[in-house]
Structures are given as structure tokens and as C-alpha cells.
DSSP file (Angstrom, degrees, kcal/mol; ACC not computed):
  #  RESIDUE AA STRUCTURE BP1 BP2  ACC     N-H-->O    O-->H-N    N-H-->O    O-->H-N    TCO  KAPPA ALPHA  PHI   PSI    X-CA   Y-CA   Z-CA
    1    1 A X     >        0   0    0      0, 0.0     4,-3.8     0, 0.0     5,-0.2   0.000 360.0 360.0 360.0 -67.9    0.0    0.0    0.0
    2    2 A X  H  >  +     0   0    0      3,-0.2     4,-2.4     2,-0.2     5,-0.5   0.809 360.0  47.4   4.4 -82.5    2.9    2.4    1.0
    3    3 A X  H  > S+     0   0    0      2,-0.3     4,-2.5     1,-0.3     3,-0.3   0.849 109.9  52.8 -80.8 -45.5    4.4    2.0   -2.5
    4    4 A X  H  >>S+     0   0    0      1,-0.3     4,-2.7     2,-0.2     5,-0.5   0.971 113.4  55.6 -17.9 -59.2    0.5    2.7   -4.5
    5    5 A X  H >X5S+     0   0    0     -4,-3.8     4,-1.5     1,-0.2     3,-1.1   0.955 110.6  32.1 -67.3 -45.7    0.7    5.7   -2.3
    6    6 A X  H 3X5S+     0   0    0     -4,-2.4     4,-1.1    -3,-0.3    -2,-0.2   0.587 114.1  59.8-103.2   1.2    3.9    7.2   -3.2
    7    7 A X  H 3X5S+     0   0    0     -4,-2.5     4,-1.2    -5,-0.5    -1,-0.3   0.862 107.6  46.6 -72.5 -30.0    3.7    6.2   -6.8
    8    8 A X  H X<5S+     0   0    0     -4,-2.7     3,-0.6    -3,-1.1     4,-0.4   0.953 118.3  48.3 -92.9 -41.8    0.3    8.3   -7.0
    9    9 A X  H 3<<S+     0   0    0     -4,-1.5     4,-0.3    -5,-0.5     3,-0.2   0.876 118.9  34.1 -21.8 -67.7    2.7   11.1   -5.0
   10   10 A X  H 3< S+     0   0    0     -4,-1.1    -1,-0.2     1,-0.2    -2,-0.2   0.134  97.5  81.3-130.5 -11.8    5.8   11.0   -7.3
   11   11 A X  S << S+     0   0    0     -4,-1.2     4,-0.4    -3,-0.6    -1,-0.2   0.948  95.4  43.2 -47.9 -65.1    4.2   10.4  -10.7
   12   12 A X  S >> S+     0   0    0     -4,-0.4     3,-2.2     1,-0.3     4,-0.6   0.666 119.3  40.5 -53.5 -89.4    3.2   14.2  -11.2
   13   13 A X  H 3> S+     0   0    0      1,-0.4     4,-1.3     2,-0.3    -1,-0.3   0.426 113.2  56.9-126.0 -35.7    6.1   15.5  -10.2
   14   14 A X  H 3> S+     0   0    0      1,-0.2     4,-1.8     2,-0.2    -1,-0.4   0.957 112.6  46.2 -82.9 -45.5    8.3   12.2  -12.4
   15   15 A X  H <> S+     0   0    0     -3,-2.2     4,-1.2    -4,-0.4    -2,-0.3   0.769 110.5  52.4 -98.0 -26.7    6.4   13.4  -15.6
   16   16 A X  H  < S+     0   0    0     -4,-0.6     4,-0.4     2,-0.2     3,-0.3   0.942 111.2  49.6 -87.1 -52.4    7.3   17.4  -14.9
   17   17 A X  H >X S+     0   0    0     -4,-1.3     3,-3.9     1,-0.2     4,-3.5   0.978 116.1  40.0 -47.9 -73.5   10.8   16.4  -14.5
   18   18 A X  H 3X S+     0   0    0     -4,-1.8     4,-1.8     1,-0.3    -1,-0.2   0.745 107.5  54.9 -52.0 -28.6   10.9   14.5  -17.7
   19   19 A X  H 3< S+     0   0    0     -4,-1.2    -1,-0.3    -3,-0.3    -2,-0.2   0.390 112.3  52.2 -96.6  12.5    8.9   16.5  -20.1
   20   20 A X  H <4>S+     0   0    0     -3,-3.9     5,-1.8    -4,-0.4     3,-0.4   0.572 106.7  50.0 -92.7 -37.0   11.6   19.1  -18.9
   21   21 A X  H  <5S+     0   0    0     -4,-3.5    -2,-0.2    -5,-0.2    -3,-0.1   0.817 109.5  55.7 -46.4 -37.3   14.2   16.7  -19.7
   22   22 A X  T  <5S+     0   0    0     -4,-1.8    -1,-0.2    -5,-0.2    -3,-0.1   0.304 125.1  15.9 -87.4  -2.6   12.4   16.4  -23.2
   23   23 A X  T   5S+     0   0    0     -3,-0.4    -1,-0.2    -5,-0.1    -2,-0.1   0.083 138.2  20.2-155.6  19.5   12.4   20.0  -24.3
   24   24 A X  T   5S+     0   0    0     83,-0.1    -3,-0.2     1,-0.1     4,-0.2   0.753  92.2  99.2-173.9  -8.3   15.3   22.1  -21.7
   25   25 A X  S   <S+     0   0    0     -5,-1.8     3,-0.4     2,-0.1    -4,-0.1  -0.417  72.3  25.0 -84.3 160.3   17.6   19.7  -20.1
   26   26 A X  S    S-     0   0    0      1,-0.2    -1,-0.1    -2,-0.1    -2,-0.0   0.812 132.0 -57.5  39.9  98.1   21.2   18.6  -20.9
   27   27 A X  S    S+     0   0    0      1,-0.1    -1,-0.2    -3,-0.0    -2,-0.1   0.602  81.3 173.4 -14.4  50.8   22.0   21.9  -22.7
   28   28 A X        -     0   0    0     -3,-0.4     2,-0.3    -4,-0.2    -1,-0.1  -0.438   7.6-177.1 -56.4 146.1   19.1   21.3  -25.1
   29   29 A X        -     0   0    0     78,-0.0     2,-0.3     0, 0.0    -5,-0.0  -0.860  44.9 -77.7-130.7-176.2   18.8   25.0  -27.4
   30   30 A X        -     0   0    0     -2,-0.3    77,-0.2     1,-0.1     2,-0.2  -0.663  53.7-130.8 -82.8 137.5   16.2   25.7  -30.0
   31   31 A X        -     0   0    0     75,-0.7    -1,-0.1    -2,-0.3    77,-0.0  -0.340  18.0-114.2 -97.3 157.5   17.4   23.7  -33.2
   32   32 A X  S    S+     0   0    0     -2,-0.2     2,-0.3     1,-0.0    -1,-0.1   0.987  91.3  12.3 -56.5 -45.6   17.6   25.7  -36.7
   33   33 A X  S    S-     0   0    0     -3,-0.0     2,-0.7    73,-0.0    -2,-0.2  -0.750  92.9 -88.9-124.4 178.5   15.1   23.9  -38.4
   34   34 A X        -     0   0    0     -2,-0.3     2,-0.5    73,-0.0    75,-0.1  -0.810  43.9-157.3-100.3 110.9   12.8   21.8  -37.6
   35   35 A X        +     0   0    0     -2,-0.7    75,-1.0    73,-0.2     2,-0.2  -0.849  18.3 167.2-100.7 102.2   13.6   18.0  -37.6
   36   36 A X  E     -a  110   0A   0     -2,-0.5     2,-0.2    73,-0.2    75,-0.2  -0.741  12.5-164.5-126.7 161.5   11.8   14.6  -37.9
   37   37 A X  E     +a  111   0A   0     73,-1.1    75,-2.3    -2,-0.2    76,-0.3  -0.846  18.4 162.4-146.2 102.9   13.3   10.8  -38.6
   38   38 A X        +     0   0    0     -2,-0.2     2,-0.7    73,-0.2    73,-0.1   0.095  44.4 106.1 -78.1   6.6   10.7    8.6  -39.5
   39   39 A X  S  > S-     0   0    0      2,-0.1     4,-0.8    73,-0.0     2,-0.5  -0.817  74.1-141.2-122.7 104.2   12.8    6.1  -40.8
   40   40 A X  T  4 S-     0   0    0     -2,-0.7     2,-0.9     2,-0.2    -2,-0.1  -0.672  79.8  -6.4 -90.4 119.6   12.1    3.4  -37.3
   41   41 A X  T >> S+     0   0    0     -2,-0.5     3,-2.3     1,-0.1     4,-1.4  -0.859 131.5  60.3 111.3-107.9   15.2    1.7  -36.4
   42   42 A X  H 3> S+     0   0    0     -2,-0.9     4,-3.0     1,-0.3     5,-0.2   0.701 101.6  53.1 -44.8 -22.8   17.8    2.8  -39.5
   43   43 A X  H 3X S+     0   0    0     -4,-0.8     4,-1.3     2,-0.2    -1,-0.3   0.872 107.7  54.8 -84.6 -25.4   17.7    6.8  -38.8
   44   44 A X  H <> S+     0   0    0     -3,-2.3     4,-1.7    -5,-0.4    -1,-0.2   0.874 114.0  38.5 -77.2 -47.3   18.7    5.8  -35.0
   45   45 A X  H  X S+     0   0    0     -4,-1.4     4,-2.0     1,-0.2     5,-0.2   0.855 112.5  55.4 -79.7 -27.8   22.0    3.8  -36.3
   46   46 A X  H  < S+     0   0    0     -4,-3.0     4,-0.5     2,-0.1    -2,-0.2   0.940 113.6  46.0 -73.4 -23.8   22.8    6.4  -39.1
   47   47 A X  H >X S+     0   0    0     -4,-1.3     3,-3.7    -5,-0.2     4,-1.9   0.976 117.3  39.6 -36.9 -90.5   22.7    8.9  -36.0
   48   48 A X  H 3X S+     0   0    0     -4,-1.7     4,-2.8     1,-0.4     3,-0.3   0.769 112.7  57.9 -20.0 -62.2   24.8    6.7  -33.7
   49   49 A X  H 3< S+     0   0    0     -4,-2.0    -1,-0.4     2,-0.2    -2,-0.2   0.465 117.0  32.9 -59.3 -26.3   27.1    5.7  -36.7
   50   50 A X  H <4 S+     0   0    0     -3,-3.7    -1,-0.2    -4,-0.5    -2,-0.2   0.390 132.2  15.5-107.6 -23.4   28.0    9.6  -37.3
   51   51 A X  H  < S+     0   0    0     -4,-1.9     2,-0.2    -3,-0.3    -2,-0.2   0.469 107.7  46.9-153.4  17.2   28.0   11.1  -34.2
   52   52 A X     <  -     0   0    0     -4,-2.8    -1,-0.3    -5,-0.3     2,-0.1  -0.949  59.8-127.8-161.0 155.2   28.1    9.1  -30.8
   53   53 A X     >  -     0   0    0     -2,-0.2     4,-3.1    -4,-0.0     3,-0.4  -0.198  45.8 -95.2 -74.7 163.3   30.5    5.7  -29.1
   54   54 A X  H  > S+     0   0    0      1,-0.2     4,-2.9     2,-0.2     5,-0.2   0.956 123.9  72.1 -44.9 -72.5   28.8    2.8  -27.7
   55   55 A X  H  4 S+     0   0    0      2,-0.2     4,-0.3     3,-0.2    -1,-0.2   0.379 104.7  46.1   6.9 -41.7   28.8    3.8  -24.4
   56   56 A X  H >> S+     0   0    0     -3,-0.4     3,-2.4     2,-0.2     4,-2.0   0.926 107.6  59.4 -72.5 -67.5   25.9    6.7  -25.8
   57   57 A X  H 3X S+     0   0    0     -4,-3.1     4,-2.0     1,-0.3     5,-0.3   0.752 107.4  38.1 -29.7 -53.5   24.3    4.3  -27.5
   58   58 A X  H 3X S+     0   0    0     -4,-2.9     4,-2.2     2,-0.2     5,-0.4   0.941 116.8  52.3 -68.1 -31.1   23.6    2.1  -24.5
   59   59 A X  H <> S+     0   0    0     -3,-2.4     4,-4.8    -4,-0.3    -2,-0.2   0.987 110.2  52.6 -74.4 -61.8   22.9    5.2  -22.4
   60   60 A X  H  < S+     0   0    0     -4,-2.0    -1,-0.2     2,-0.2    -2,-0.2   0.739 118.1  35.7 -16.3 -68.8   20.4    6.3  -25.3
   61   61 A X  H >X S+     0   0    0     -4,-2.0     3,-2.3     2,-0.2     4,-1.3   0.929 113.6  55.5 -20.1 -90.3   18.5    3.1  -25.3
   62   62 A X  H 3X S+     0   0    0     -4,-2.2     4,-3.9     1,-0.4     5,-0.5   0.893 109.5  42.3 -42.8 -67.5   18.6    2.5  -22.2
   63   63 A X  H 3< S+     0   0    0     -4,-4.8    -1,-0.4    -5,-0.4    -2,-0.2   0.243 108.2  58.8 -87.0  37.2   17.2    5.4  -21.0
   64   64 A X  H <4 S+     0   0    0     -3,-2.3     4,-0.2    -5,-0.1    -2,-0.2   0.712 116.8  34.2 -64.7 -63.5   14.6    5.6  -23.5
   65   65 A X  H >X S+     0   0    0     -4,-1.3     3,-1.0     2,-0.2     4,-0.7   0.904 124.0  41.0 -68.2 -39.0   13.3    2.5  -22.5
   66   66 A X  H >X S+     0   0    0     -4,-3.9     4,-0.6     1,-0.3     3,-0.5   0.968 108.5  60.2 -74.6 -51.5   14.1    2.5  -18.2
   67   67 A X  H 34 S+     0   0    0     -5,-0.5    -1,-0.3     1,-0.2    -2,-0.2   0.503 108.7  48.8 -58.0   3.0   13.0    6.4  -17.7
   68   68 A X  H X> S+     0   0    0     -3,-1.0     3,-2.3    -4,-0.2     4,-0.7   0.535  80.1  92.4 -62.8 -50.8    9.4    5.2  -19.1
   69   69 A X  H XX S+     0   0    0     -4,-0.7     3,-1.9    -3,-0.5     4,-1.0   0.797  77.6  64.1 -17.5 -67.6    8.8    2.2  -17.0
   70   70 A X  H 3< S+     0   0    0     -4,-0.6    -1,-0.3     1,-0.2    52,-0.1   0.578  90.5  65.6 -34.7 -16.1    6.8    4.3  -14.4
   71   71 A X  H X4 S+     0   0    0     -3,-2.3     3,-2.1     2,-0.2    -1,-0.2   0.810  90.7  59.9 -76.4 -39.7    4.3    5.1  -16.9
   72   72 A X  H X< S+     0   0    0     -3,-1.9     3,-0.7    -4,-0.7    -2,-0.2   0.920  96.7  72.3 -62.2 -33.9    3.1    1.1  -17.1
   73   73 A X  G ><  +     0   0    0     -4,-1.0     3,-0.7     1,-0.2    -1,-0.3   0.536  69.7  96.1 -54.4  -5.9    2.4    2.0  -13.1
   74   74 A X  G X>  +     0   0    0     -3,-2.1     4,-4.3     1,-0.2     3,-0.7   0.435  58.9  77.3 -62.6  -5.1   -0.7    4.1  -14.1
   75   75 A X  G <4 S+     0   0    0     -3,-0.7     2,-1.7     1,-0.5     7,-0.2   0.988  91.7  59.3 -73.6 -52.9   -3.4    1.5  -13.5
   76   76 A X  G <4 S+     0   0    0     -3,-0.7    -1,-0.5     1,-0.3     3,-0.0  -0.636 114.1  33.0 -81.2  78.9   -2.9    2.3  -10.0
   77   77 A X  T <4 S+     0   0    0     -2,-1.7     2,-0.5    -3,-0.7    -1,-0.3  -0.407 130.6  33.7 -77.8 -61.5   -3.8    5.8  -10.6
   78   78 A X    ><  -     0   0    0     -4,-4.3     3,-1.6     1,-0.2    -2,-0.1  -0.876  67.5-159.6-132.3 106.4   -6.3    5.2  -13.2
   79   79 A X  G >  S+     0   0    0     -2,-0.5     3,-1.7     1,-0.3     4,-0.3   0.751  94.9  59.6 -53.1 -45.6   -8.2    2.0  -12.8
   80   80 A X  G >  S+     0   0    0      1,-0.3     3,-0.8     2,-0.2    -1,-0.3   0.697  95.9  64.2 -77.7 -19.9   -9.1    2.1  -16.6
   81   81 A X  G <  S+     0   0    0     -3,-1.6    -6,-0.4    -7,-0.3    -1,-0.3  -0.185  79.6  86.9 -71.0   6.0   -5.1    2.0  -17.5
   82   82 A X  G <  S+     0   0    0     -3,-1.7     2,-0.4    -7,-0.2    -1,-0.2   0.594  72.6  77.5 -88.8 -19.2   -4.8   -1.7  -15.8
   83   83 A X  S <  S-     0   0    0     -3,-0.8     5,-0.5    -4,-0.3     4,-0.3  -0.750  90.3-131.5 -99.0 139.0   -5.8   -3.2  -19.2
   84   84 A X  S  > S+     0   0    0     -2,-0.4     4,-1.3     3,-0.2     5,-0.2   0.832 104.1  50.1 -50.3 -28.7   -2.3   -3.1  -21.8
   85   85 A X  T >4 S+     0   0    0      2,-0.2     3,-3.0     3,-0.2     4,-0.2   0.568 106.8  49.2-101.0-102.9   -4.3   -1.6  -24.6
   86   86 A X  T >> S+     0   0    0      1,-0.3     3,-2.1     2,-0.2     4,-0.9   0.153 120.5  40.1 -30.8-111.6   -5.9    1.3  -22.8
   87   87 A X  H 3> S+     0   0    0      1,-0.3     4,-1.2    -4,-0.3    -1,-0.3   0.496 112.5  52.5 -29.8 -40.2   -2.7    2.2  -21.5
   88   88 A X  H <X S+     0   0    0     -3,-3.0     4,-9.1    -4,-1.3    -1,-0.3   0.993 115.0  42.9 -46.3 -58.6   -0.9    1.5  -24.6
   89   89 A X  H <> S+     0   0    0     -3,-2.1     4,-2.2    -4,-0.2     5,-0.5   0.941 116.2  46.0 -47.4 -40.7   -3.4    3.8  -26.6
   90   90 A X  H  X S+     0   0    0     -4,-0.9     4,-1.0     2,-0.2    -1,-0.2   0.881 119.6  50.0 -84.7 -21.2   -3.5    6.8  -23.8
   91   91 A X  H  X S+     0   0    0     -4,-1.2     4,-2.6    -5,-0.3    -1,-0.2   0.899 111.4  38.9 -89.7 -39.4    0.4    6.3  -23.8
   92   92 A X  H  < S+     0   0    0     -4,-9.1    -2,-0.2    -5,-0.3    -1,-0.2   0.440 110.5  61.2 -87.5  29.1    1.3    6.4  -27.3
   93   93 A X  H  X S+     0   0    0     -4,-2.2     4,-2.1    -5,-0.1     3,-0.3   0.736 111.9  42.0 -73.4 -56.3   -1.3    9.2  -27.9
   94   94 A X  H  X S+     0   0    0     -4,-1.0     4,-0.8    -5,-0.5    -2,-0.1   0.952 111.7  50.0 -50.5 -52.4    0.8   11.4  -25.2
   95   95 A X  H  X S+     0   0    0     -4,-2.6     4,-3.1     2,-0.2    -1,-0.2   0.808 109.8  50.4 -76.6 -10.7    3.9   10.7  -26.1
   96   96 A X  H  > S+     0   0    0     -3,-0.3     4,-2.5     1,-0.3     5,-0.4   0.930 111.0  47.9 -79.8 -42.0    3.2   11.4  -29.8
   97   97 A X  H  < S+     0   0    0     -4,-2.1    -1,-0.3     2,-0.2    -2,-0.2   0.728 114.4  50.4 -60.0  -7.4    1.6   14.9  -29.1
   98   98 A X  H >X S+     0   0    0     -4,-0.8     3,-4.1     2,-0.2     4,-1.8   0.906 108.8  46.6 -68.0 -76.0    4.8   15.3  -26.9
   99   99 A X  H 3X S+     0   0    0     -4,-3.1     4,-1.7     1,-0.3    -2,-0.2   0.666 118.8  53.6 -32.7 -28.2    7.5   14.1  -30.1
  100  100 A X  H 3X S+     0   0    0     -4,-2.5     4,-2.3     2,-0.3     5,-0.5   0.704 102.2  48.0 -87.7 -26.9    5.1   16.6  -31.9
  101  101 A X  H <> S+     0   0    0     -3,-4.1     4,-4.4    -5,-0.4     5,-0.2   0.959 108.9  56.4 -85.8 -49.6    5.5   19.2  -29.8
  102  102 A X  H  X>S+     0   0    0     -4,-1.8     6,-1.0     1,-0.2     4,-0.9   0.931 112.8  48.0 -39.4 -53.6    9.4   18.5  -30.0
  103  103 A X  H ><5S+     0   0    0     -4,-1.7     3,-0.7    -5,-0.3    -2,-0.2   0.985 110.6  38.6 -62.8 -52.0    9.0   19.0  -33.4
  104  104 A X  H 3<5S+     0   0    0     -4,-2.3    -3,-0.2     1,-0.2    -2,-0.2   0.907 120.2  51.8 -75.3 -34.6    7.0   22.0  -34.1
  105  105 A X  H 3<5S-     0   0    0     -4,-4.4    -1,-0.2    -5,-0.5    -2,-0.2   0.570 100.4-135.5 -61.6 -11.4    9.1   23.8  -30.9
  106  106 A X  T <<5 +     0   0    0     -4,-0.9   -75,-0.7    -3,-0.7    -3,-0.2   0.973  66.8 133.5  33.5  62.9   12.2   22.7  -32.6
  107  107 A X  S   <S-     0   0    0     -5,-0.9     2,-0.4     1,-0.5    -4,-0.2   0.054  81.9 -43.1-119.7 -10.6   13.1   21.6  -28.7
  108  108 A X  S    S-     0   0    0     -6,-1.0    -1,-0.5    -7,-0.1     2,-0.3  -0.983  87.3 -39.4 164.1-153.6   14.2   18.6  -30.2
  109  109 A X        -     0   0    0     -2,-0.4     2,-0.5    -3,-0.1   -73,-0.2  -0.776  30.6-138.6-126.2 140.5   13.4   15.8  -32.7
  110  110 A X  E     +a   36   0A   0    -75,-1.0   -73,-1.1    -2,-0.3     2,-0.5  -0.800  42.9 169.1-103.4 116.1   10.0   14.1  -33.7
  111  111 A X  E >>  -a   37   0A   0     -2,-0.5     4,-0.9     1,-0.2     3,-0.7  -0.962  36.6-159.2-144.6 149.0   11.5   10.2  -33.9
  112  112 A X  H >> S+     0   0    0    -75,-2.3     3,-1.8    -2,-0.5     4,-1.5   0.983  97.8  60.5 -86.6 -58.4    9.3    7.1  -34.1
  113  113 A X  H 3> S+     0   0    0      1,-0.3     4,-3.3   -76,-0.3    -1,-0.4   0.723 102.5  52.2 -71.8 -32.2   12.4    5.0  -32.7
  114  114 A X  H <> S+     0   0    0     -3,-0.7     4,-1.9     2,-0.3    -1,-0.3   0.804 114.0  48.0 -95.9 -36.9   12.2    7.3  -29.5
  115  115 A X  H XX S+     0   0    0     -3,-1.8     3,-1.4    -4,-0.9     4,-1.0   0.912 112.3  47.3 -60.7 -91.5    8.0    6.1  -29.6
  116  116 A X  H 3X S+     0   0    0     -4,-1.5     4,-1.0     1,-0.3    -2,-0.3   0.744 115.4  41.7 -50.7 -41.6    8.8    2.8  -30.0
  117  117 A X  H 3X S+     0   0    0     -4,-3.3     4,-5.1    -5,-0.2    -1,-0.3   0.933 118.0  45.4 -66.2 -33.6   11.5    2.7  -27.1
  118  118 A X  H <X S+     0   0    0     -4,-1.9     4,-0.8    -3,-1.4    -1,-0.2   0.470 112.6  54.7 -85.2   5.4    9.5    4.8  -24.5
  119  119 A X  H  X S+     0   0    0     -4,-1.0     4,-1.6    -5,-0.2    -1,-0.2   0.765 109.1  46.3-106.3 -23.3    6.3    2.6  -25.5
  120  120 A X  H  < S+     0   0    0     -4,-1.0    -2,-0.2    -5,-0.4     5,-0.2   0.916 107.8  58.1 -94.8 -36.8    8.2   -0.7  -24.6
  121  121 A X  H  X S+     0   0    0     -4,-5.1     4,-2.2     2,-0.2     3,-0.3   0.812 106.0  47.2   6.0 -74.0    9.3    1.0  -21.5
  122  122 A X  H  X S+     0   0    0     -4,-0.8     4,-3.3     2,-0.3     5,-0.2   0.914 115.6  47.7 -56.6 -62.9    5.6    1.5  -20.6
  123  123 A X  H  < S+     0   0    0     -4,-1.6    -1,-0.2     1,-0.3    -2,-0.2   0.181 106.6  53.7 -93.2   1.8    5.1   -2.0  -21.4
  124  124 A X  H  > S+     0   0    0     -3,-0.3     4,-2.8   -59,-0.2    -1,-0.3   0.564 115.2  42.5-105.4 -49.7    8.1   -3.3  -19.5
  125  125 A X  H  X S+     0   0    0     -4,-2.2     4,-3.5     1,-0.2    -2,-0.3   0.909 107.3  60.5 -69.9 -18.2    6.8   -1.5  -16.3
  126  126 A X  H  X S+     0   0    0     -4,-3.3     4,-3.1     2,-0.2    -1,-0.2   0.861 104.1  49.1 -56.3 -44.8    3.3   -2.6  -17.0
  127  127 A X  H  > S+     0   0    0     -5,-0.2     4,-0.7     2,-0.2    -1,-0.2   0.883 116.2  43.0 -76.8 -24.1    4.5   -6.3  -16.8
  128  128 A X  H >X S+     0   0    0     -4,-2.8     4,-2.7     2,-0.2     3,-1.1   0.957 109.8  57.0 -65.4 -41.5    6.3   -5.5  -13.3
  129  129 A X  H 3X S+     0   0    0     -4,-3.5     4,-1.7    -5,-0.2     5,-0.5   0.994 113.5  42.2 -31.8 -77.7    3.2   -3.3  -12.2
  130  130 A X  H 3< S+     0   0    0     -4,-3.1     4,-0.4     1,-0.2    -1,-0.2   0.673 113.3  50.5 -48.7 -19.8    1.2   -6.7  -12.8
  131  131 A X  H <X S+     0   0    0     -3,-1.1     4,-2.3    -4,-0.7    -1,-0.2   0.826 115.3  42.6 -92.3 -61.8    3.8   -8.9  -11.2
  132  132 A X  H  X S+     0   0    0     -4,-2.7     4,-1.7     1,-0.3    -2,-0.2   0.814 115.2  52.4 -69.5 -20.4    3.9   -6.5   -7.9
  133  133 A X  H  X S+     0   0    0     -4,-1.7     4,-0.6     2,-0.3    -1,-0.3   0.667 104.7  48.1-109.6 -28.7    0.2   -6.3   -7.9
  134  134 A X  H  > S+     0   0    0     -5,-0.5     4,-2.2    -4,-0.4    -1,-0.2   0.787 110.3  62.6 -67.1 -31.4   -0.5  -10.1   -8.1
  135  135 A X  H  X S+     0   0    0     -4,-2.3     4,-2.6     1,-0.3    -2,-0.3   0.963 109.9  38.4 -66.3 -59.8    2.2   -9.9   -5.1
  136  136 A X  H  X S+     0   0    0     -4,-1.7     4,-1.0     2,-0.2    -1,-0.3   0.575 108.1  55.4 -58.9 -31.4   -0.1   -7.8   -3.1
  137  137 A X  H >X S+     0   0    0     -4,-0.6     4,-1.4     2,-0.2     3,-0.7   0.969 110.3  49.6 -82.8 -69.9   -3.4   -9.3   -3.8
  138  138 A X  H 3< S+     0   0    0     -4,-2.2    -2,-0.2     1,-0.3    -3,-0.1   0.830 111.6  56.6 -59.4 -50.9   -1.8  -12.9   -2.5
  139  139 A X  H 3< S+     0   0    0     -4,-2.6    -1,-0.3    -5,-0.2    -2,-0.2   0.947 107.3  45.2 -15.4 -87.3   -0.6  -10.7    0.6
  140  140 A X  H <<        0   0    0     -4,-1.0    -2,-0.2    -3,-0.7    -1,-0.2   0.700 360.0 360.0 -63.6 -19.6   -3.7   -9.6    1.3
  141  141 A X     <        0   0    0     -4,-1.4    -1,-0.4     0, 0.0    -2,-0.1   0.671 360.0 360.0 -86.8 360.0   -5.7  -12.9    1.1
């Protein structure tokens, strides 16, 4: 119960942080033009391949997918967000109006691969969420 409560605490407050991360952190500036990669998967290694080590790479990755996990934790916020497809929908619908937002603010870069990591994220904390939550219901009975 504890950890329900201070996830429904710490979301708000985890998503303010990040969508500040996403458009004003790590000396983001306003880019010259406006910038999209649609191209899911190849546009992410011609990146890599031009302009960053391994060592980014994993960090890249990695935190695509790990800072996103807490988002599969919404059921216990919003009962209707316990089933994978509602949350899937009501999560990639944000994060694309976010990537969009990146885009049209030129605050950063609209990229499907950045969707696709933060959505398997979701969907990696969603399967711990269910895990801890079966854990808790067996508790209780």
C-alpha cells in the first residue's frame, strides 16, 4: 500500500521532470530547423554511426526504454489504464503529441524509434506493475 501511495505522489512530479528533460535539459537549445526521422530503427543507427561511441548508445537506449517504466504503473492511478491496450493507446497518444511538440518547438526531434523505445518502456513496467500487484493481492488474502 505504502508503494500505490507514493507512486500516486511522485508520478506528477516524475512526468514534470521528464517533459523538462524532453524539451530544456542537458543543454538542449532551439534547433535551426525543424527536424523529424521517420525512418524506425535505420535513422537511429545512421545517427549513432555519425555522431556518438557505444557507451551513448547504450545510455540512449537504455534510457529511452528505463525512464518510461513508471508510466506502465498508471493502472494504479487510473483504474481504466490496468488493461495493456488502454494504456498503450493513452500512452502512445501522449507521447506522440509530446514528439510533436518537439518537433514544431524545434526543442528537439520528432523520432518514431524514441516512440517505440518509450512505449516498450511502458510496457516493461506494465508487466512489473502486474507482477507486484498479483504480489499484493496474494498478501492480502
Amino acid at each position: 500500500m505504502l508503494l500505490k501511495k507514493s507512486y500516486r505522489i511522485l508520478i506528477f512530479p516524475y512526468t514534470v521532470f521528464l517533459l523538462y528533460l524532453m524539451f530544456l535539459g542537458m543543454g538542449r537549445s532551439q534547433y535551426e530547423m525543424n527536424v523529424i526521422r521517420i525512418e524506425p530503427v535505420l535513422s537511429t543507427v545512421n545517427f549513432i554511426k555519425d555522431t556518438v561511441r557505444w557507451l551513448d548508445i547504450v545510455k540512449i537506449v537504455v534510457g529511452n526504454v528505463v525512464m518510461f517504466m513508471p508510466f506502465g504503473f498508471l493502472g494504479w492511478v487510473f483504474p481504466k489504464l490496468k488493461n495493456l491496450r488502454n494504456l498503450l493507446y493513452a500512452f502512445v497518444s501522449a507521447i506522440t503529441i509530446v514528439e510533436g511538440l518537439q518537433y514544431f518547438t524545434r526543442m528537439g526531434i520528432f523520432e518514431i524509434d524514441d516512440i517505440i523505445l518509450n512505449t516498450f518502456g511502458v510496457f516493461l513496467g506494465w508487466k512489473i506493475y502486474r507482477f507486484l500487484d498479483q504480489r499484493i493481492d496474494i498478501k492480502r488474502a
